[in-house]
C-alpha positions as CSV (number, residue, x, y, z in Angstrom):
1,X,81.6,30.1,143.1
2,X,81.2,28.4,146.2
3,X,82.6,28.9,149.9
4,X,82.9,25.5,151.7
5,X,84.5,24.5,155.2
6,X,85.8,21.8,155.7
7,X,83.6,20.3,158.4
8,X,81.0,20.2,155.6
9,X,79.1,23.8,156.0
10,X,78.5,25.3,153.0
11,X,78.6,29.0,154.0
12,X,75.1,30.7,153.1
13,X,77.2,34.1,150.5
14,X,75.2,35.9,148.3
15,X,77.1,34.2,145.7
16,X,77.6,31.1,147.1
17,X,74.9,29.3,145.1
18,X,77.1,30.4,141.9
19,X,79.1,27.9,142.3
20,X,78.3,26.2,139.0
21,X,77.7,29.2,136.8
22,X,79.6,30.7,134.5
23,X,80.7,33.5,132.7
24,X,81.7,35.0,135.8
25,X,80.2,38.4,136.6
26,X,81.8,41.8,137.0
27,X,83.7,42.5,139.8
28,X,84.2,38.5,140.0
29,X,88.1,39.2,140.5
30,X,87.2,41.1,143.6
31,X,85.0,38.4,144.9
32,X,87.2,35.6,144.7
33,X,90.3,37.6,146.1
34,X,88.0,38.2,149.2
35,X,86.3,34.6,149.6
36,X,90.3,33.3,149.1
37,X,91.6,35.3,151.7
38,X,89.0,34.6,154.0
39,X,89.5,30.9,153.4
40,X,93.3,31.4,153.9
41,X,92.8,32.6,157.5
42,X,89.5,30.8,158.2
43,X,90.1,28.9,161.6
44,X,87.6,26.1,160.5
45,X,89.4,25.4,157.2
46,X,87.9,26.4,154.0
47,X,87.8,26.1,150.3
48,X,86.6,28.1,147.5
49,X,85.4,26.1,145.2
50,X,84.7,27.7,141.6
51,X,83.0,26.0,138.7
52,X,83.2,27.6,134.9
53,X,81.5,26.2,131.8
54,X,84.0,26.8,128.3
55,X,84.6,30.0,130.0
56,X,87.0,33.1,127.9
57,X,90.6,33.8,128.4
58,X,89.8,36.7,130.7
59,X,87.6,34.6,132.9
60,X,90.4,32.5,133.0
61,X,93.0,34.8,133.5
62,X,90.8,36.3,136.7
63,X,91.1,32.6,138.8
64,X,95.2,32.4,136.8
65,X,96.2,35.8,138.7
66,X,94.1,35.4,142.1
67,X,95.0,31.4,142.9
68,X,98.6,31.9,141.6
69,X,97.9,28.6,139.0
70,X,99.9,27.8,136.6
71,X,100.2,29.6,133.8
72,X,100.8,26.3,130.9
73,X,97.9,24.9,133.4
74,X,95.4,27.5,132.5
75,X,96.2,26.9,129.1
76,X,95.9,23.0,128.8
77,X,92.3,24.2,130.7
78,X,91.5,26.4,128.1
79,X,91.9,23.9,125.3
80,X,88.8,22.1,124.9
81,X,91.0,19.1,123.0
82,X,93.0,18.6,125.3
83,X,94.7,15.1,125.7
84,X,94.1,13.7,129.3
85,X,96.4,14.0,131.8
86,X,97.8,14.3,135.4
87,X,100.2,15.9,137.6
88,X,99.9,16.3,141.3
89,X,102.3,17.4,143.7
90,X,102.7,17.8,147.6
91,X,100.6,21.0,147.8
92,X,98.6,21.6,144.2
93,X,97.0,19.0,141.6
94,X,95.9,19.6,138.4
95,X,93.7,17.0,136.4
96,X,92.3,16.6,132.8
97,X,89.7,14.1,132.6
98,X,87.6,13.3,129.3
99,X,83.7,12.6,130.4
100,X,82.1,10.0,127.8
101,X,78.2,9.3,128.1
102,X,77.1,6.7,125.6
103,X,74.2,7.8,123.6
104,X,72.4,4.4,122.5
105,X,70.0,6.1,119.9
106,X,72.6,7.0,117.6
107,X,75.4,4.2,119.1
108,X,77.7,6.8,119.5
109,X,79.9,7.8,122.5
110,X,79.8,11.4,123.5
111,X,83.0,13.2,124.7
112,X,83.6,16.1,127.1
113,X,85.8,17.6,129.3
114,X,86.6,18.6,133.2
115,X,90.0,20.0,133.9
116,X,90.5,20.6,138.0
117,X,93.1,22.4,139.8
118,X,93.3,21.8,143.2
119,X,94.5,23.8,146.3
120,X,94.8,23.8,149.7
121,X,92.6,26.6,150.0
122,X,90.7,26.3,146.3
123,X,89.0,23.9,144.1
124,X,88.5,24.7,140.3
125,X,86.7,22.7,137.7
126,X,86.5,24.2,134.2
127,X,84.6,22.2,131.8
128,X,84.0,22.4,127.9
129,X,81.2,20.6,126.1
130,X,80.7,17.8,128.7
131,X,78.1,15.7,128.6
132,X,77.9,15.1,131.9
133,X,76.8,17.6,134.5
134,X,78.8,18.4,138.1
135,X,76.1,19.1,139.4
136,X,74.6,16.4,140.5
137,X,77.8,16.6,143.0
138,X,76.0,19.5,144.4
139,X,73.6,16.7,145.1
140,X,75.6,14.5,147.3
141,X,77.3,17.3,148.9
142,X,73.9,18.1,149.9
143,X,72.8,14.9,150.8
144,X,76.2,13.7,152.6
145,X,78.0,17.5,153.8
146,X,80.8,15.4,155.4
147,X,82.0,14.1,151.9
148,X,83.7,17.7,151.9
149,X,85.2,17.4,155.2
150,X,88.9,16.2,153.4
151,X,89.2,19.6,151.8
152,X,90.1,20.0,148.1
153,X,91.4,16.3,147.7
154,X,87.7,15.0,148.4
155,X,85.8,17.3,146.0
156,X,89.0,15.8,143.3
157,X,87.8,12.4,144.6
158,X,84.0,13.1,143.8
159,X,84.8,14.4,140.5
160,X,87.2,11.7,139.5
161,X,84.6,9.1,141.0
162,X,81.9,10.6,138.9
163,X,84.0,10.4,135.4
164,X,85.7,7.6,136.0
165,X,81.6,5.8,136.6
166,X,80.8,7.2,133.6
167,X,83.8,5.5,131.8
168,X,82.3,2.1,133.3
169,X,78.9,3.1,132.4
170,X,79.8,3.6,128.8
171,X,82.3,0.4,128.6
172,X,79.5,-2.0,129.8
173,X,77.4,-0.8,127.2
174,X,79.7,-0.8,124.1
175,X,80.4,-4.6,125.6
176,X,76.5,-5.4,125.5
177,X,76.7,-3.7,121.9
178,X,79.9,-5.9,120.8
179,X,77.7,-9.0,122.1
180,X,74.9,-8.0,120.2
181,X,77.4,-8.0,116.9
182,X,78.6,-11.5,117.9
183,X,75.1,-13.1,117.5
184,X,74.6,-11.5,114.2
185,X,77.7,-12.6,112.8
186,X,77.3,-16.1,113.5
187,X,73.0,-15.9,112.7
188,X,71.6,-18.4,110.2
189,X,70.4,-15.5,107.7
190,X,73.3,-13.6,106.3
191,X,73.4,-9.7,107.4
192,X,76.5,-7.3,106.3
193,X,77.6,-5.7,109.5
194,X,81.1,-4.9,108.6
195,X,80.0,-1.3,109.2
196,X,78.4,-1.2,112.8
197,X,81.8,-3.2,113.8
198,X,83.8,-0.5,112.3
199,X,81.9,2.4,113.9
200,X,81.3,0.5,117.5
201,X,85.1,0.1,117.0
202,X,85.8,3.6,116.6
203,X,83.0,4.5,120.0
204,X,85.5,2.6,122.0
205,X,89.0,4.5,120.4
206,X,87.0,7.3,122.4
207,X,87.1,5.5,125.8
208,X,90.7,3.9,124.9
209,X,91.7,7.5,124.3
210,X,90.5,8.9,127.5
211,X,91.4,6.3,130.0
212,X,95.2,5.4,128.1
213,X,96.9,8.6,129.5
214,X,95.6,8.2,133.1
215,X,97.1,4.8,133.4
216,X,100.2,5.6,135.2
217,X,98.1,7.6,137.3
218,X,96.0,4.6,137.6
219,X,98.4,1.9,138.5
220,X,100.2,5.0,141.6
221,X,96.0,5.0,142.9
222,X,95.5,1.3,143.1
223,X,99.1,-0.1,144.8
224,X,98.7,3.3,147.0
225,X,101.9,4.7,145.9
226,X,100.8,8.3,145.8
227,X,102.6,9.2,148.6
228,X,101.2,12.9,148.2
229,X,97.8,11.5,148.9
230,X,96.9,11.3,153.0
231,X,97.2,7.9,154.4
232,X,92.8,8.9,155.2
233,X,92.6,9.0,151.7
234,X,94.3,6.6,149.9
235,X,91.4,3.7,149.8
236,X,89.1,6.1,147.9
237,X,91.5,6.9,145.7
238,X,92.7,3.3,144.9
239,X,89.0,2.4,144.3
240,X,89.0,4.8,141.5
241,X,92.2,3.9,140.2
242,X,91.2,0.0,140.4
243,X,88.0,1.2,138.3
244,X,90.1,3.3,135.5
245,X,92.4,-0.1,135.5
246,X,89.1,-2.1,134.7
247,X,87.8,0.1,131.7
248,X,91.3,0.1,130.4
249,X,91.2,-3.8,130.1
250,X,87.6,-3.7,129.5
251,X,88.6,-1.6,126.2
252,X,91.4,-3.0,125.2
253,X,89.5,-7.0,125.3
254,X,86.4,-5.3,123.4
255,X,89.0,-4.0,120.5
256,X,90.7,-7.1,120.4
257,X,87.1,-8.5,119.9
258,X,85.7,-6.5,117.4
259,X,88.9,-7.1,115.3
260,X,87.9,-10.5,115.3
261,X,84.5,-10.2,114.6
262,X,85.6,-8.1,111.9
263,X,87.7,-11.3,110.9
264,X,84.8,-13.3,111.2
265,X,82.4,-11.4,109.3
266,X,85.2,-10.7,106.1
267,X,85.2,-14.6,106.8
268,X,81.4,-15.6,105.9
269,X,81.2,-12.5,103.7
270,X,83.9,-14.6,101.1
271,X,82.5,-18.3,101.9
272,X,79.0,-16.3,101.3
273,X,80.0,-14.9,97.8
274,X,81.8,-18.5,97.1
275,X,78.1,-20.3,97.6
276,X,77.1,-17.9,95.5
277,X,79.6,-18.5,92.7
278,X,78.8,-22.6,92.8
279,X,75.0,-21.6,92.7
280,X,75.3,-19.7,89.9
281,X,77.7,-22.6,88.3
282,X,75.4,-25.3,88.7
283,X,72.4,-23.4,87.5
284,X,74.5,-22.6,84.7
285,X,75.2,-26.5,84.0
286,X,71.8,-27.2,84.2
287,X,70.6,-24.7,81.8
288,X,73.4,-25.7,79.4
289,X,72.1,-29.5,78.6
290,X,69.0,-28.6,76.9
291,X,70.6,-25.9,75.3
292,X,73.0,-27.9,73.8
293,X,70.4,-30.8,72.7
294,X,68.5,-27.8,70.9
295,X,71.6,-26.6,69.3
296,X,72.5,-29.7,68.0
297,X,69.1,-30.4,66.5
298,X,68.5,-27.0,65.2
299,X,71.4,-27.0,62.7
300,X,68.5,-28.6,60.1
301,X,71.3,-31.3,58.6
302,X,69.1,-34.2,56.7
303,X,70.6,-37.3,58.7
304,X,70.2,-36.2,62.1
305,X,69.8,-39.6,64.8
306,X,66.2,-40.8,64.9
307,X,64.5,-38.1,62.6
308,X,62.3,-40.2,61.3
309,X,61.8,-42.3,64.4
310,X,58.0,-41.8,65.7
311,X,59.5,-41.7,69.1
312,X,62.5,-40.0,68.2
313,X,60.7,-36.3,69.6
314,X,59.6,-37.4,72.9
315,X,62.8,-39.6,73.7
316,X,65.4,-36.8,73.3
317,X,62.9,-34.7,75.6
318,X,62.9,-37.3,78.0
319,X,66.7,-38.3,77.8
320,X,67.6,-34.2,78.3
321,X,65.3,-34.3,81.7
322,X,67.3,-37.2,82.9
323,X,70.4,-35.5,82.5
324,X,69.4,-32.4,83.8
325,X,67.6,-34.6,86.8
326,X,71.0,-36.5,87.6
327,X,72.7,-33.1,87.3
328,X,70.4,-31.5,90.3
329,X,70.5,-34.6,92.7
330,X,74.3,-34.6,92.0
331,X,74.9,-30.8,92.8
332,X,72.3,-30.8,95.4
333,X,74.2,-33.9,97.2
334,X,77.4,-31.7,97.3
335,X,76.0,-29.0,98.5
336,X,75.9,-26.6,95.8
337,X,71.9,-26.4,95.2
């Protein structure tokens, strides 16, 4: 739990370098109720800003009953699965944003979560299982104080900034993955790689899954038609919404792709098992002429052609290699050897 003002201060508490940690400790109730009514009637303008990781209904229920949030709120908060989503009004926001971080050791994307309610005298970010960490806002507050000096709304734009990088971050990768895919499919030497395009297109259901439900939210951002949203603020804003826009296309082109590629790869899996099949035909004709001449001559009958022709021996040898020589150049001129 943090106390900010909005000039940029960060107000030097005891607890003030809590900001990020969580559970909350005893008497954390009392703590907040004080720091929130001192921001109320701070002259300055000030925030408290409080940060809890996959924190327990009571903790919850402490920041539920001293903010005044909403109750069904809380709850989506709570719910570590729950589906993105957005709803701001002209005093009081509330955001839930899924944070992916592509992990290219095991090609998989990693998912998390941020929900943040937003105030004008509070900030709250409650996160479960996220990959990525807020605190390397603490960071840039530190290195740039006056990003706090819009209040609430610009810790909401850091954080949205900050997920909504990571979605482009993780989208640029599973492209260069999909890329890599492509040249295997259409390599010289045969690979089977039906399997890394069905998993690289289940890595990017994750980002389609996270971005889809923002993208009314989106489009509002980038034509500027949150009218909640102070005139100040609006660019920043539309730069994040232009970059959730991006990812959504981004997605949506890499799973038309990899459904092609998929297509492509059942494609030269079938004309591969078909250059099998002639392979194994024409090997089949080849062995078949000398079996046959054996055959013939092995059923031991008394007037068999040229038994008793010196040459007769070496002149069926020779006229089965001929056969079986005109077979080859035949089945290797149409491509089947």
């Amino acid at each position: 739990m943090g106390y900010f003002r909005r000039g940029g201060s960060v107000v030097d508490d005891d607890w003030a370098n809590a900001i990020y940690d969580s559970p909350l400790v005893r008497d954390a109730q009392a703590a907040l109720a004080a720091a929130h009514e001192r921001a109320h009637h701070d002259p300055a303008g000030a925030f408290v800003w409080v940060g809890l990781f996959e924190p327990t209904v009571a903790e919850l229920g402490v920041v539920r009953d001293v903010l005044g949030l909403e109750w069904h709120q809380v709850e989506d908060a709570g719910n570590a699965h729950q589906r993105a989503k957005a709803d701001i009004d002209d005093e009081r926001g509330f955001l839930v944003l899924k944070t992916l971080v592509y992990r290219g050791e095991t090609r998989q994307v990693e998912t998390g979560q941020v929900s943040i309610f937003v105030g004008p005298t509070y900030v709250v970010t409650v996160r479960h299982g996220s990959p990525r960490d807020l605190r390397v806002l603490r960071e840039r507050v530190a290195a740039d104080p006056g990003a706090l000096a819009t209040g609430p709304l610009g810790v909401l734009h850091l954080i949205a900034d900050l997920v909504v990088d990571g979605y482009i971050a993780v989208a640029d990768q599973v492209q260069q993955e999909v890329e890599h895919l492509e040249e295997l499919v259409f390599a010289p030497h045969r690979q089977e790689i039906s399997a890394s395009i069905y998993l690289l297109k289940r890595e990017n259901l994750e980002i389609r899954r996270a971005v889809a439900p923002l993208l009314p939210l989106a489009t509002d951002l980038a034509h500027e038609l949150l009218t909640v949203l102070p005139e100040h603020m609006r660019d920043s804003f539309r730069d994040v919404g232009e970059h959730l826009l991006r990812v959504a296309d981004q997605s949506e082109s890499v799973d038309s792709l990899l459904l092609a590629l998929m297509a492509a790869a059942n494609a030269q899996a079938q004309l591969n098992q078909s250059n099998d099949q002639r392979k194994m035909a024409a090997w089949a004709a080849l062995a078949l002429v000398p079996t046959m001449v054996g055959a013939i001559y092995g059923m031991n009958f008394q007037n068999m052609p040229e038994l008793t022709w010196r040459w007769g021996y070496p002149a069926v040898l020779a006229l089965t290699a001929g056969v079986m020589v005109a077979l080859y150049r035949r089945f290797r001129s149409a491509g089947w050897l």
